[in-house]
C-alpha positions as CSV (number, residue, x, y, z in Angstrom):
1,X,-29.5,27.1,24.8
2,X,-32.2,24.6,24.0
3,X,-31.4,21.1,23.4
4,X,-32.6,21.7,19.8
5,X,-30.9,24.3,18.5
6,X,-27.6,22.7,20.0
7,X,-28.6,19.4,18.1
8,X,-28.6,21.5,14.9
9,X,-25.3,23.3,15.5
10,X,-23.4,20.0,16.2
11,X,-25.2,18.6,13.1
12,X,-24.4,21.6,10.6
13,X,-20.6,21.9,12.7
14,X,-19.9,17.8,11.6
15,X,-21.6,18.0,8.4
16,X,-18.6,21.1,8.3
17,X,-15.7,18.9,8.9
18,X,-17.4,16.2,6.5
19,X,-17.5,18.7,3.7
20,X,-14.1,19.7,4.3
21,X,-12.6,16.5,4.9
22,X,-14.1,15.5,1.6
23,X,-12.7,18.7,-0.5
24,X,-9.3,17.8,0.9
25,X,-8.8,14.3,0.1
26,X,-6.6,13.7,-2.5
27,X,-6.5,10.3,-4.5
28,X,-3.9,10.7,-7.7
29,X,-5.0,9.1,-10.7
30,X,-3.6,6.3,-12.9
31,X,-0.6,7.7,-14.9
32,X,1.0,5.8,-18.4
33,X,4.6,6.0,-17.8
34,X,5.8,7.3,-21.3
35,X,9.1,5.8,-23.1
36,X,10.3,9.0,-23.7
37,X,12.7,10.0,-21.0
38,X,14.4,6.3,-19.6
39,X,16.8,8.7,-17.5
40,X,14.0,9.8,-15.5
41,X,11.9,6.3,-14.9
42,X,14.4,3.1,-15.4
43,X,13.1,-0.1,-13.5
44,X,16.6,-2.0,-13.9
45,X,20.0,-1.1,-13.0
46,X,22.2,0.6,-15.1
47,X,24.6,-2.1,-15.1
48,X,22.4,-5.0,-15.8
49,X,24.8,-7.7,-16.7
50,X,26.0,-7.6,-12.9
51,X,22.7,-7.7,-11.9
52,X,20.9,-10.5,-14.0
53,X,22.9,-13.6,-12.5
54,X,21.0,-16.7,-12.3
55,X,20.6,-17.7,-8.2
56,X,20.4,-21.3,-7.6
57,X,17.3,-22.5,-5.1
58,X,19.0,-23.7,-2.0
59,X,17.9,-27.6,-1.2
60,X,16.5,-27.3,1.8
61,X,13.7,-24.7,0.9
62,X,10.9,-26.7,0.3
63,X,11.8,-28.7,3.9
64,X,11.6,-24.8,5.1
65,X,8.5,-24.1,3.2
66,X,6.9,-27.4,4.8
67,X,8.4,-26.2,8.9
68,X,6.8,-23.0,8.0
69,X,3.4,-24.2,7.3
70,X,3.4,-26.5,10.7
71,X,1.2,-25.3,13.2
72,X,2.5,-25.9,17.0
73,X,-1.6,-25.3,18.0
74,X,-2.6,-28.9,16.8
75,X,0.4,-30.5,19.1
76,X,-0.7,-31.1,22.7
């Protein structure tokens, strides 16, 4: 088999798989989530009055935020 024609049938053989590859990918659109049916799609619990208690910040999270952000690269 000449180099040529080989060329060819590895071109048209990837250009194949390309064309295949392409017809089989699957990206699903943007949806609207409708109000009609809440049993189906509900984003809160049932029981929300359980769920919605106000959590205190604890004191020592912004000394945690601050030992997060050090770096032990700049201490030699």
């Amino acid at each position: 088999m000449k180099l040529e024609i080989a060329r060819g049938a590895f071109l048209i053989g990837a250009l194949g798989v390309a064309s295949l590859a392409a017809a089989a990918w699957h990206e699903p659109g943007p949806r609207i989530l409708g109000n009609a049916s809440h049993v189906e799609y509900c984003p809160l619990p049932r029981k929300v009055s359980a769920a919605m208690q106000q959590v205190a910040p604890d004191k020592d999270l912004l000394l945690f935020m601050f030992s997060l952000s050090q770096s032990l690269a700049g201490q030699k």
